[in-house]
C-alpha positions as a Markdown table, in Angstrom:
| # | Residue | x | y | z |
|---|---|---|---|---|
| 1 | Unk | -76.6 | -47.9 | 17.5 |
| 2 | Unk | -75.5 | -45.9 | 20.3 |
| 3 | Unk | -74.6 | -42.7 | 19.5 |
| 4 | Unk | -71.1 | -41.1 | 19.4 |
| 5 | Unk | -70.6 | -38.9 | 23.0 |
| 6 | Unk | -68.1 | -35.7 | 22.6 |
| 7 | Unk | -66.9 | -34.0 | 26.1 |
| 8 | Unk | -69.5 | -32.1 | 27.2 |
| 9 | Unk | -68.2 | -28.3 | 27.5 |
| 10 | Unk | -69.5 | -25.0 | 29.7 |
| 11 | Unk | -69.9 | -22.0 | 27.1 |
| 12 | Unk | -68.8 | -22.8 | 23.5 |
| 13 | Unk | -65.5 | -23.6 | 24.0 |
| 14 | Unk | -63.2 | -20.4 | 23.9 |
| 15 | Unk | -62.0 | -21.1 | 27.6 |
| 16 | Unk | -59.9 | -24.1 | 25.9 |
| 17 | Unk | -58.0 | -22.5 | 23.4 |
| 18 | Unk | -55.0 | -22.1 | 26.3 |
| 19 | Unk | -54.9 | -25.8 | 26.3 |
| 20 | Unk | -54.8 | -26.0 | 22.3 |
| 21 | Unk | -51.7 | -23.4 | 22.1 |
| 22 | Unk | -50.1 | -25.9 | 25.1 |
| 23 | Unk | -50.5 | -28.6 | 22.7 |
| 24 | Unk | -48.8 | -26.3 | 19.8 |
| 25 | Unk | -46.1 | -25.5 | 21.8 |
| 26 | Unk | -45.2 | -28.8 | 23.8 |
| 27 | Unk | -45.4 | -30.1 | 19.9 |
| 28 | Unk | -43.1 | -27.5 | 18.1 |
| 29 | Unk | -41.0 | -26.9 | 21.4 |
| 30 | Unk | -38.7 | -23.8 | 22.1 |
| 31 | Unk | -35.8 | -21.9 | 20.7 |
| 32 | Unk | -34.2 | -20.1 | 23.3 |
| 33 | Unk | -30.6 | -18.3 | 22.8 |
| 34 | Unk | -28.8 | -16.9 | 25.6 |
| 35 | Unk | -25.6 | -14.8 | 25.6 |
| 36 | Unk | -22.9 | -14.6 | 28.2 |
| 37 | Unk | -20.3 | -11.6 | 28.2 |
| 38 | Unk | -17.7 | -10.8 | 30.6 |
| 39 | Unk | -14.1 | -11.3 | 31.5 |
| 40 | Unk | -12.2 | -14.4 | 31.6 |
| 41 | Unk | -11.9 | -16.2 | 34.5 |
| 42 | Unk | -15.8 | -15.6 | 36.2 |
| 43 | Unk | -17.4 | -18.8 | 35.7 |
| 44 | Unk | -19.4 | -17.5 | 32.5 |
| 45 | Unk | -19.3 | -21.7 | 31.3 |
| 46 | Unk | -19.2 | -23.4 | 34.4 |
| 47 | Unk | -22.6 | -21.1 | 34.9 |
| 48 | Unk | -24.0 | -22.3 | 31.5 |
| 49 | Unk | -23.6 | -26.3 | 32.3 |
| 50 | Unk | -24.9 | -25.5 | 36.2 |
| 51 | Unk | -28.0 | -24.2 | 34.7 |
| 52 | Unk | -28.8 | -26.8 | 32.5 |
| 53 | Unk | -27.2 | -29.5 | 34.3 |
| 54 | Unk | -25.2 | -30.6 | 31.1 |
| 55 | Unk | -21.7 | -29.9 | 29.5 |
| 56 | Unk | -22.7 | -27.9 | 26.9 |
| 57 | Unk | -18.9 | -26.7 | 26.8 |
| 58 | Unk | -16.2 | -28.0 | 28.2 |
| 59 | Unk | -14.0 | -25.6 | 31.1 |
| 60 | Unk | -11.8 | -23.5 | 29.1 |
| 61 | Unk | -7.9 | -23.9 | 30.0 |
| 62 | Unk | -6.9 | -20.0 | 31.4 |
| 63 | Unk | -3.0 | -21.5 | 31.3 |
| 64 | Unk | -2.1 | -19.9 | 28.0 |
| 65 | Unk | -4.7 | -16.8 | 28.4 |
| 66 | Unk | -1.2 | -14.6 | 28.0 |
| 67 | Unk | -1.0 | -15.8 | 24.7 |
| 68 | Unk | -5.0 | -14.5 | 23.6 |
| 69 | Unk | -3.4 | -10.9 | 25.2 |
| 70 | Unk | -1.9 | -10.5 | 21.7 |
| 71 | Unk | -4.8 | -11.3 | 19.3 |
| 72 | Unk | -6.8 | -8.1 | 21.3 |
| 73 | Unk | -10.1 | -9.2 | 19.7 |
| 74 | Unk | -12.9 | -9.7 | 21.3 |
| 75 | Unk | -14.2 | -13.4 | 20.0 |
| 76 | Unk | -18.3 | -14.8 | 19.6 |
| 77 | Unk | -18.3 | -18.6 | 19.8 |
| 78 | Unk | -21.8 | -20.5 | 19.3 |
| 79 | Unk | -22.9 | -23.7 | 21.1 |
| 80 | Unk | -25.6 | -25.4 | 20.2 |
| 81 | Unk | -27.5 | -28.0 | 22.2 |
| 82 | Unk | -31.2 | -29.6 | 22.1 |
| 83 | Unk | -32.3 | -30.4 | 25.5 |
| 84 | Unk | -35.6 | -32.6 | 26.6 |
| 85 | Unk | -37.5 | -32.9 | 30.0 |
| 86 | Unk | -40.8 | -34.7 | 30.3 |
| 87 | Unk | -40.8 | -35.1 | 26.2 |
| 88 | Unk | -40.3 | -31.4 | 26.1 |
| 89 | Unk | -37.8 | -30.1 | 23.8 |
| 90 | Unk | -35.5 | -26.7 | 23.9 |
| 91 | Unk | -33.4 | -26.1 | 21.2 |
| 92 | Unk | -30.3 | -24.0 | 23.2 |
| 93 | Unk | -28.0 | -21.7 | 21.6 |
| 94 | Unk | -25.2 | -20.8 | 23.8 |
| 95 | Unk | -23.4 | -17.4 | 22.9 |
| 96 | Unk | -19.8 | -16.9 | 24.5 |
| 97 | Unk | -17.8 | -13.6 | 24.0 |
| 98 | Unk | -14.3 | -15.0 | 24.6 |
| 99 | Unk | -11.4 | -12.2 | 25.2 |
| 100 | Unk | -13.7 | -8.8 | 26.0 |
| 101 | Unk | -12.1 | -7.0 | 28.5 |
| 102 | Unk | -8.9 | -9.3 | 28.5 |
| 103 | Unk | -6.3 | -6.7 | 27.7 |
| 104 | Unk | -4.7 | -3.3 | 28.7 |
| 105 | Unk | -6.6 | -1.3 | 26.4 |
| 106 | Unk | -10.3 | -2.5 | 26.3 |
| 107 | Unk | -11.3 | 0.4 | 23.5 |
| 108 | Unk | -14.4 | -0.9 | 21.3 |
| 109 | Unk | -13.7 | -4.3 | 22.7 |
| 110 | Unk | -17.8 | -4.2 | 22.9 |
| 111 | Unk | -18.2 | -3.7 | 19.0 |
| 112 | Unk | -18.2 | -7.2 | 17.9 |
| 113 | Unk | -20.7 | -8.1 | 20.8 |
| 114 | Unk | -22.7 | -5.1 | 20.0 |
| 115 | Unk | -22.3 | -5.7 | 15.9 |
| 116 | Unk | -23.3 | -9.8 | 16.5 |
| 117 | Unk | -26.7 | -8.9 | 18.0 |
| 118 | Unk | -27.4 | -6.6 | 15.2 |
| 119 | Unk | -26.5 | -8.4 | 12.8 |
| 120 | Unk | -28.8 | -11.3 | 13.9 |
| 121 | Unk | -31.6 | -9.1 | 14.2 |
| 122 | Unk | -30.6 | -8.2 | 10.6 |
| 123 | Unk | -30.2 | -11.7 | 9.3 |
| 124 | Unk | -33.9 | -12.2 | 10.4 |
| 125 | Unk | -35.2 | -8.9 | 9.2 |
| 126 | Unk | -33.7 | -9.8 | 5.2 |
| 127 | Unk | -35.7 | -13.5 | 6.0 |
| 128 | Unk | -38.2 | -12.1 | 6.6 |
| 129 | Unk | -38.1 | -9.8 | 3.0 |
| 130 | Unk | -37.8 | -13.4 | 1.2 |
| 131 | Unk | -41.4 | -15.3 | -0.9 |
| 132 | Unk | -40.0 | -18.6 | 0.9 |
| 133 | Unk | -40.0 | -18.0 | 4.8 |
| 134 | Unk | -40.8 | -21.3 | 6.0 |
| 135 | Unk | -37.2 | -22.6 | 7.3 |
| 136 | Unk | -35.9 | -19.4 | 9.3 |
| 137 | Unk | -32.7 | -19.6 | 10.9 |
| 138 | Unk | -33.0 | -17.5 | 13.9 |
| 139 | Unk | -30.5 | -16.7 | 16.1 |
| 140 | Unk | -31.6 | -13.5 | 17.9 |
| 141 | Unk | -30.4 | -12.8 | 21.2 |
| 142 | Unk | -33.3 | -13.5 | 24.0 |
| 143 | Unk | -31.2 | -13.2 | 27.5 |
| 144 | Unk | -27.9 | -11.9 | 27.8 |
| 145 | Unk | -26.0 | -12.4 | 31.3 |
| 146 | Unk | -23.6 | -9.8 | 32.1 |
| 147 | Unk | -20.7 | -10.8 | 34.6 |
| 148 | Unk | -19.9 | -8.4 | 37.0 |
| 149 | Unk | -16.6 | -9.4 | 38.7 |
| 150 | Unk | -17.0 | -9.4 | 42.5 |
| 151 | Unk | -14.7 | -6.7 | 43.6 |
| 152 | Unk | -17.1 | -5.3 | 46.6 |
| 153 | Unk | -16.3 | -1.5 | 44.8 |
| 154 | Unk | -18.8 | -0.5 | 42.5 |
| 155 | Unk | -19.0 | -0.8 | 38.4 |
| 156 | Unk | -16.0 | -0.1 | 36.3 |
| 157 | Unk | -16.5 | 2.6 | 33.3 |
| 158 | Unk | -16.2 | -0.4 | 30.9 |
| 159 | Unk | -19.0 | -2.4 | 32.5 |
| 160 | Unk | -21.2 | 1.1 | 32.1 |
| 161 | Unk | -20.1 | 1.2 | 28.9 |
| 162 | Unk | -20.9 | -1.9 | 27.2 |
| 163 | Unk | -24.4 | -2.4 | 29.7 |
| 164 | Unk | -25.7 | 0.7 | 27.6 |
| 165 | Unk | -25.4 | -0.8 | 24.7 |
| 166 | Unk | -26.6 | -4.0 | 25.2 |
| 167 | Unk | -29.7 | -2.1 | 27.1 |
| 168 | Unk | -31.0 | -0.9 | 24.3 |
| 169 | Unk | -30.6 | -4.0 | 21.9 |
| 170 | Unk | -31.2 | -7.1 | 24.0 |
| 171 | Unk | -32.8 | -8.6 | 27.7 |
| 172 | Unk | -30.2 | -8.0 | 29.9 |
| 173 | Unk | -29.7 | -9.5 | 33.0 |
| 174 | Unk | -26.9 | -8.4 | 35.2 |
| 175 | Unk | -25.0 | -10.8 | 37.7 |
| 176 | Unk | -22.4 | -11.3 | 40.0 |
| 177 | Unk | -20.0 | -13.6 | 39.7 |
| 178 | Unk | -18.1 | -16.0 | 42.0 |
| 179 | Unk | -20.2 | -14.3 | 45.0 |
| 180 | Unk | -18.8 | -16.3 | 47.6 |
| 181 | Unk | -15.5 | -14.3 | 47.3 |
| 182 | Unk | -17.6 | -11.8 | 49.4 |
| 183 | Unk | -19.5 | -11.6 | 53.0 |
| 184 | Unk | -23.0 | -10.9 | 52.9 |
| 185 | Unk | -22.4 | -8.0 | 54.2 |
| 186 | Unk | -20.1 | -7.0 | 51.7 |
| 187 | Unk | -22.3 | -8.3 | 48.9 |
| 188 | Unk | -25.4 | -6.6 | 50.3 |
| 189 | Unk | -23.5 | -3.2 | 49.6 |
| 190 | Unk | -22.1 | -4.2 | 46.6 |
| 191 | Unk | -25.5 | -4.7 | 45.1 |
| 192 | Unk | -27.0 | -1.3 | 46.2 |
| 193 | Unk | -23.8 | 0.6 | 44.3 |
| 194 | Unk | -24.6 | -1.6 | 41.3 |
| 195 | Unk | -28.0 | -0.6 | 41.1 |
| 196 | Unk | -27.8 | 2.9 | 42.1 |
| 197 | Unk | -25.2 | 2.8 | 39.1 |
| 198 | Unk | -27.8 | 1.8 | 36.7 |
| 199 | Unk | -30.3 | 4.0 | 37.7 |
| 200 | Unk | -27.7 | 6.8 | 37.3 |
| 201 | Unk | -26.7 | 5.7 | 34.6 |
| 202 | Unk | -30.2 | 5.1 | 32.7 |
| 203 | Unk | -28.6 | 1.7 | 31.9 |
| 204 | Unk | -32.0 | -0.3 | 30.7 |
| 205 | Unk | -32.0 | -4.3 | 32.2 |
| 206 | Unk | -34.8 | -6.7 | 32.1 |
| 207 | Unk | -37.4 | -5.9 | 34.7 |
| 208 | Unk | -40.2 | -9.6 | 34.9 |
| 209 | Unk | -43.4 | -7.9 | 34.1 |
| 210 | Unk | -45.9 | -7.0 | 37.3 |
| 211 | Unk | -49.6 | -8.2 | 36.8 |
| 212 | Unk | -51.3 | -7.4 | 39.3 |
| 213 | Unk | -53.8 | -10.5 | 38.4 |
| 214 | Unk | -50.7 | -12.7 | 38.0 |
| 215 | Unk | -50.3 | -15.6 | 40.5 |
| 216 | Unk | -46.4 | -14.9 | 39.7 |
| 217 | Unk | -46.6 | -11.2 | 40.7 |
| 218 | Unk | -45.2 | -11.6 | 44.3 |
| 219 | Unk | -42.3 | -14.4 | 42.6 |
| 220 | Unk | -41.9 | -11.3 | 39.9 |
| 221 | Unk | -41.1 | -8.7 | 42.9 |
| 222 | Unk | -38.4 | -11.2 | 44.7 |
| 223 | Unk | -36.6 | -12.0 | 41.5 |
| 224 | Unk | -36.6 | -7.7 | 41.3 |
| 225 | Unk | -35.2 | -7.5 | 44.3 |
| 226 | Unk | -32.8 | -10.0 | 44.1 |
| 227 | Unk | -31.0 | -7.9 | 41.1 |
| 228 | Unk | -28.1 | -8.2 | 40.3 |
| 229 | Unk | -28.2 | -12.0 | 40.7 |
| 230 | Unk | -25.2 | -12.7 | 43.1 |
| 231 | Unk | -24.0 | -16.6 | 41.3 |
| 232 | Unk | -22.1 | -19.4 | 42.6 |
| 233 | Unk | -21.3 | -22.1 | 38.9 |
| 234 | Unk | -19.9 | -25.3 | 40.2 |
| 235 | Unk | -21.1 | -28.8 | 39.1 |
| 236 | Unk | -19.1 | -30.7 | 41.7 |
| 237 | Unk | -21.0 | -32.9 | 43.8 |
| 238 | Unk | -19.6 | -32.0 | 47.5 |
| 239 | Unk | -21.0 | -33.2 | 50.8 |
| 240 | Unk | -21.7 | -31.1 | 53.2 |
| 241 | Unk | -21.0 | -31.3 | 57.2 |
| 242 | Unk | -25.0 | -32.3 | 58.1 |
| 243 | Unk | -23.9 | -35.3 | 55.4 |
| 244 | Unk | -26.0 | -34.1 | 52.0 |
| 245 | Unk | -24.6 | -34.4 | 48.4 |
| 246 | Unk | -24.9 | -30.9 | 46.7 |
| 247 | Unk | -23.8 | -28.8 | 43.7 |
| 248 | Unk | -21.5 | -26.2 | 45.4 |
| 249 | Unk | -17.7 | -25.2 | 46.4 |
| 250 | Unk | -16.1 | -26.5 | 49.7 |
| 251 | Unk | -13.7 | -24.6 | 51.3 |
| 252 | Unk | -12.2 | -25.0 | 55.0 |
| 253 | Unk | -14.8 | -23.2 | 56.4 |
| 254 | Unk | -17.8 | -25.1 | 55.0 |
| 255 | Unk | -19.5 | -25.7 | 51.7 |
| 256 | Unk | -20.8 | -23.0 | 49.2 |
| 257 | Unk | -24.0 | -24.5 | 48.1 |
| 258 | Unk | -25.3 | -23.6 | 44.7 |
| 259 | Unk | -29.1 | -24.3 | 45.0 |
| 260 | Unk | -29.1 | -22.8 | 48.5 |
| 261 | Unk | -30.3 | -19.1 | 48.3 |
| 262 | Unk | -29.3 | -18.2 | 51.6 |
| 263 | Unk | -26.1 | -18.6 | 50.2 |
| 264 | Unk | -26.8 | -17.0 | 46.4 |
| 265 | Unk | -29.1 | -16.2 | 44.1 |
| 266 | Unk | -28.7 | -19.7 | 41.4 |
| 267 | Unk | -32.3 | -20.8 | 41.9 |
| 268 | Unk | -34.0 | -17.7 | 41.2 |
| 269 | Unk | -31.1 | -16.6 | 38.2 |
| 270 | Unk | -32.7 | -20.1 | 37.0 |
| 271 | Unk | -36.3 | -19.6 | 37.9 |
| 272 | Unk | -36.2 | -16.5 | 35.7 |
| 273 | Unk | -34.2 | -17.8 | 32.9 |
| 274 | Unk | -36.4 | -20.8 | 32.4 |
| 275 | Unk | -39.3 | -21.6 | 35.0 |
| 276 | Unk | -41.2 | -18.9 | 35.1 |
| 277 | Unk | -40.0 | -16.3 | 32.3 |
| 278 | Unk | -38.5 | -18.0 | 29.5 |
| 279 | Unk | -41.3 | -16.9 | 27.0 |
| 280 | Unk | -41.8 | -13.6 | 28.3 |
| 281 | Unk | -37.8 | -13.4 | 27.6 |
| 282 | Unk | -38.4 | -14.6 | 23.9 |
| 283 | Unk | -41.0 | -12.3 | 23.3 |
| 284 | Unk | -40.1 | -9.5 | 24.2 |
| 285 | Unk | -36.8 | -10.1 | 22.1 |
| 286 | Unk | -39.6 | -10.0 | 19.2 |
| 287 | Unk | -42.2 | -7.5 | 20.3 |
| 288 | Unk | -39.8 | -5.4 | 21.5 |
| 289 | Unk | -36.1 | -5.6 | 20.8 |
| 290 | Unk | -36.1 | -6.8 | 17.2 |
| 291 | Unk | -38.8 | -4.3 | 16.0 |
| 292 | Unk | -36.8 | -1.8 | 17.4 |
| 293 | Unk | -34.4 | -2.2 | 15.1 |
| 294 | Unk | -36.5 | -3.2 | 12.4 |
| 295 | Unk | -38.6 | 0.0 | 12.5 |
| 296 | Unk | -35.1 | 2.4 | 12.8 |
| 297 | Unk | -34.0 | 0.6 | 9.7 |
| 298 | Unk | -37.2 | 0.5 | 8.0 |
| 299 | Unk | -37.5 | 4.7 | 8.4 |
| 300 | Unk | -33.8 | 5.0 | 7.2 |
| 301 | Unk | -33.4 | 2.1 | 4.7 |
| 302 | Unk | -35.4 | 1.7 | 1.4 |
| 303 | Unk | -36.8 | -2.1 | 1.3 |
| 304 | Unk | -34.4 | -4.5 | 0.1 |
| 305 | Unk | -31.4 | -2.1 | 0.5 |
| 306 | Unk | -28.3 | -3.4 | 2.4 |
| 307 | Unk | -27.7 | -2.5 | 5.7 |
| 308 | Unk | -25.5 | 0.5 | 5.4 |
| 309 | Unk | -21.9 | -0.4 | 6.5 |
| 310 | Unk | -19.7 | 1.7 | 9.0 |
| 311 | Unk | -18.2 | 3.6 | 6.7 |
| 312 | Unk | -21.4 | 4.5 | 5.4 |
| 313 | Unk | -22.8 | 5.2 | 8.5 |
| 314 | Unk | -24.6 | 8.9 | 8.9 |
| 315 | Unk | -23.2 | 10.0 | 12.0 |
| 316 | Unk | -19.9 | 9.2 | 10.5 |
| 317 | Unk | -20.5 | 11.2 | 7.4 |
| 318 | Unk | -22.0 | 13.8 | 9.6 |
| 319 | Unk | -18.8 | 13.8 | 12.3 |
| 320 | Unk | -16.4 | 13.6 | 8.9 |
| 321 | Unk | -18.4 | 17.1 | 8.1 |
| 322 | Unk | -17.5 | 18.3 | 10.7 |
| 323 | Unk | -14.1 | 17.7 | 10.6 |
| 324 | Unk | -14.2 | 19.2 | 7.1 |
| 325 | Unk | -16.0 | 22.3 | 8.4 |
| 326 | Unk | -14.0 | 23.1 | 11.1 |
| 327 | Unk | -10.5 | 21.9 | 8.9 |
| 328 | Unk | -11.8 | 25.0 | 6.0 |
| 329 | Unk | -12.4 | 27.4 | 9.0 |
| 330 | Unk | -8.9 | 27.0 | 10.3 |
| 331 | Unk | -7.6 | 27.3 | 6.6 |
| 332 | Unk | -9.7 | 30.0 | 6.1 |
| 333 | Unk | -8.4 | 31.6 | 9.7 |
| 334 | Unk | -4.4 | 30.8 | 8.1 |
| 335 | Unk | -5.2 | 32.4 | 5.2 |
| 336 | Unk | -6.7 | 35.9 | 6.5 |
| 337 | Unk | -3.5 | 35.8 | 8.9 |
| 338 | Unk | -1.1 | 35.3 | 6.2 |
| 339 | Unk | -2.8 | 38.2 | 4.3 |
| 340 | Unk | -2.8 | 40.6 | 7.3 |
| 341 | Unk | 1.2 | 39.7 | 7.7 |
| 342 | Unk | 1.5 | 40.1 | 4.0 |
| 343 | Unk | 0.3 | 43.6 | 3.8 |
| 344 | Unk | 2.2 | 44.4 | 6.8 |
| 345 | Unk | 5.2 | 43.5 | 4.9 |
| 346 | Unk | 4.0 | 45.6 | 1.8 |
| 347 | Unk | 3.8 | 48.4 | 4.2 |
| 348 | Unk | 6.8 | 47.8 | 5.9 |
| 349 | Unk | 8.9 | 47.4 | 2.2 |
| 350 | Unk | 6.9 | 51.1 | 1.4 |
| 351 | Unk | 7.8 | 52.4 | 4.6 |
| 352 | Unk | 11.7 | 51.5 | 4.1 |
| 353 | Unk | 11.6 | 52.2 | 0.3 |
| 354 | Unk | 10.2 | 55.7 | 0.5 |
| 355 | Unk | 13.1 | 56.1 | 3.4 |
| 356 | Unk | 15.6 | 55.1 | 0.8 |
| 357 | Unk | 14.7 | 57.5 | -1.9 |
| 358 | Unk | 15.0 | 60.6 | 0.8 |
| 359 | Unk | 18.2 | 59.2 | 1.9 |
| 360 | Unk | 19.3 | 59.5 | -1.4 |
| 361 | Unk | 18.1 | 63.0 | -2.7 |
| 362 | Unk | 19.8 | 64.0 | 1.0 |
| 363 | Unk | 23.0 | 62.3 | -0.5 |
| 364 | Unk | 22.7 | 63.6 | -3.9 |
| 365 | Unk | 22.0 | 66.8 | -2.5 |
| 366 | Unk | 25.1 | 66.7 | -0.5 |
| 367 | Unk | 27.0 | 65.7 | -3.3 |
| 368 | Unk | 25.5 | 68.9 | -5.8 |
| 369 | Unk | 26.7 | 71.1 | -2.8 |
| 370 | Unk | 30.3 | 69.4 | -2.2 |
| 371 | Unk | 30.8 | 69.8 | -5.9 |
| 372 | Unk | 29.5 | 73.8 | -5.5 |
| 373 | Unk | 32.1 | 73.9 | -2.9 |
| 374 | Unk | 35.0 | 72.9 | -5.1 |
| 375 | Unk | 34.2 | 74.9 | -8.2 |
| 376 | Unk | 34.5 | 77.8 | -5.5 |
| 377 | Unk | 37.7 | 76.9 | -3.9 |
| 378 | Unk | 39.2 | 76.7 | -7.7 |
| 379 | Unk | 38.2 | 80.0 | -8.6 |
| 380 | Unk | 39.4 | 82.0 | -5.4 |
| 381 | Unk | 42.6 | 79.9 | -6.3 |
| 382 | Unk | 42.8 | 81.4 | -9.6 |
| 383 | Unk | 42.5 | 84.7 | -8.5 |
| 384 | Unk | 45.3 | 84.7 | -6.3 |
């Protein structure tokens, strides 16, 4: 009976466990959840089904976007798609933020952005706290594109504003929308304003991590470079004037291709999104990001209590101190006036009251000597 061969292996076998977490994780697949904010009107969805190549949303109608002007809330839709290639699966969450920075006055219009991711990372965090933890519904935030609109200036204080806050909480990834409003000349500058912006700014963006032993490091320093990602969305098959069928804008001047990175940055936006970076994205949403927040909690929160809520919030009790402080000062600085013009009064009343009493000892001596003259006058003029 021959006997049963196994594959013959150098070293006892610790080289292959690579291979054995490739089978784990072409088994269980992916979850990957992307967010896109920015204004209305910059290709944030037409973006999402380039990347993918897929509808995952249908183009929203900007007829009626008057009508949204009223509502002045910022809005978080979710999309959810499963996508396959080569018997690979990615579950997809789409986040949108319909309606931030729609309106005249774009006050807080980041809060339910900023509020979403947190709360997410919050969601997971009570999960977590639970005996059962087997079925986990996670939807933390692992990329978040940021639409800058192509003006050719520089940021606006909004953009600055909201980019700090999502910094700190999620991967962000800045880009440039509908770049082929600009020359490459004008985009060039616009790019170096944006970043010398953020690093004025201390704004925190996601940064592919260098290994110097990595075969990706040189790919790693041209997607760095390429920041902010200047994007072209179309998924219109155009031909161009050499006669190929492409993704891309036409125009009368030629075609905009959208995979062509002489003409934008699409492929390598893509390349870092899902090629090469995907699971560095997702973990460092977990390593990083979400124990963040889970350690600030865990240091102010006792386990199992609820998150505390705005109103709660320490820095508001501390500024609503502060208020109260400086509201009992300005009392207190009422009162001591009020005092000092009271006493003045007192004084005053004295002053006028002693003033009174002389007058009228001079008048009631006047009269004693009026009346001393009369009794005179009738005597001598009973004499006579």
């Amino acid at each position: 009976m021959a006997a049963l061969q196994t594959p013959s292996f150098d070293g006892i076998g610790i080289a292959n466990l690579p291979n054995q977490r490739h089978k784990i994780v072409a088994k269980r697949g992916a979850h990957f959840t992307i967010m896109v904010v920015g204004e209305s009107g910059l290709g944030k969805t037409t973006l999402i089904n380039t990347l993918f190549s897929t509808e995952l949303s249908p183009p929203k109608n900007y007829n009626k976007r008057h009508y949204k002007q009223l509502d002045k809330l910022t809005e978080v839709e979710i999309i959810k798609a499963e996508l396959e290639e080569r018997q690979f699966k990615v579950k997809l969450t789409v986040i949108d933020t319909p309606g931030f920075g729609d309106y005249v006055n774009n006050r807080d219009s980041w809060l339910p952005i900023v509020e979403f991711i947190d709360d997410q990372h919050e969601a997971y965090m009570r999960q977590e706290q639970q005996p059962q933890r087997h079925e986990k519904i996670d939807l933390r935030v692992h990329a978040c594109l940021y639409f800058i609109r192509a003006t050719g200036h520089t940021l606006k204080p909004l953009d600055i504003e909201i980019m700090k806050r999502l910094g700190t909480r999620v991967n962000l990834i800045p880009v440039i929308a509908k770049a082929d409003t600009l020359t490459q000349n004008d985009l060039f500058t616009f790019k170096q304003r944006i970043r010398e912006v953020i690093a004025a700014q201390g704004i925190r963006i996601y940064t592919p991590p260098l290994d110097a032993d990595d075969e990706n490091a040189e790919h790693a320093r041209v997607l760095i470079d390429a920041m902010p990602f200047s994007i072209i969305g179309s998924t219109e098959d155009v031909k161009t004037p050499d006669g190929r069928t492409v993704k891309g804008r036409e125009y009368i001047w030629g075609v905009a291709e959208v995979e062509n990175e002489n003409h934008c940055d699409f492929k390598k936006l893509r390349s870092l999104l899902i090629r090469t970076h995907m699971l560095d994205l997702i973990s460092t949403s977990e390593e990083l990001h979400y124990e963040n927040y889970r350690q600030t909690q865990m240091e102010t929160r006792k386990f199992g209590e609820p998150k505390v809520k705005k109103l709660d919030n320490p820095k508001f009790k501390e500024e609503e101190e502060q208020l109260r402080k400086k509201f009992t000062e300005q009392v207190k600085s009422e009162e001591a006036r009020f005092r000092q013009w009271e006493q003045h009064l007192i004084a005053e009343r004295d002053r006028l009251n002693k003033d009174l009493e002389l007058a009228h000892g001079a008048i009631k001596q006047l009269e004693a000597e009026l009346e001393n003259l009369q009794v005179g006058y009738g005597r001598g003029s009973g004499r006579r």
